[in-house]
N, C-alpha and C positions, 0 to 999 in steps of 0.2 A: 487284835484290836476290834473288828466287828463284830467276831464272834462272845469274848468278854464283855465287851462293853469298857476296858480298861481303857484309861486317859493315856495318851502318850506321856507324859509327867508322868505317871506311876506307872510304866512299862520296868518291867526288873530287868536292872541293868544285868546282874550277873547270867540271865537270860539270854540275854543278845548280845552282850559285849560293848552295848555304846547306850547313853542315854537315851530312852524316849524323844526326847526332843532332837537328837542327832540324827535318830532312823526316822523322825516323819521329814525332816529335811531331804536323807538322802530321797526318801521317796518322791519328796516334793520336786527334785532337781531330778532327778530320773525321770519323771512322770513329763517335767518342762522339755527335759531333751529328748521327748520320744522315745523312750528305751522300750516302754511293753509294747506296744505293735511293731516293733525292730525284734524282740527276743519272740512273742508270737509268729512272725513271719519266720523265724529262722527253725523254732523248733516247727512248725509246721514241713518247714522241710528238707528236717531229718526225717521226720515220721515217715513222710514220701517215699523218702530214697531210700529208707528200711525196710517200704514195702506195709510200714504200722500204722498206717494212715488209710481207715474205711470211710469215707465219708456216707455210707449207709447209717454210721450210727450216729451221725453229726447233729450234733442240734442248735441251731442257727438265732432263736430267741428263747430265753430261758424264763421270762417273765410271764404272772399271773394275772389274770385280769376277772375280776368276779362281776 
């Protein structure tokens, strides 16, 4: 989606398995109940406790500013 520019309406179903409009839903309701800093926090620590987590290589703001 960001990177296409594609509309969710025109997301190819046969692609994902559910319409465009059902996966910005799911997103939308994921996103409502907290899921990515719940799944960020978790895989954060597996990385840990595998020992695959450097935080030498972290990078903490990703943004440009000219």
């Amino acid at each position: 989606m960001l990177r296409t520019g594609v509309t969710w309406a025109n997301m190819p179903t046969e692609m994902i398995g559910c319409s465009g409009v059902t996966c910005w839903r799911r997103l939308r309701d994921w996103t409502e109940a907290g899921v990515w800093p719940r799944l960020h926090e978790i895989l954060l620590a597996e990385l840990r406790k595998a020992g695959l987590l450097d935080m030498e290589d972290a990078a903490v703001d990703g943004s440009h500013v000219r």
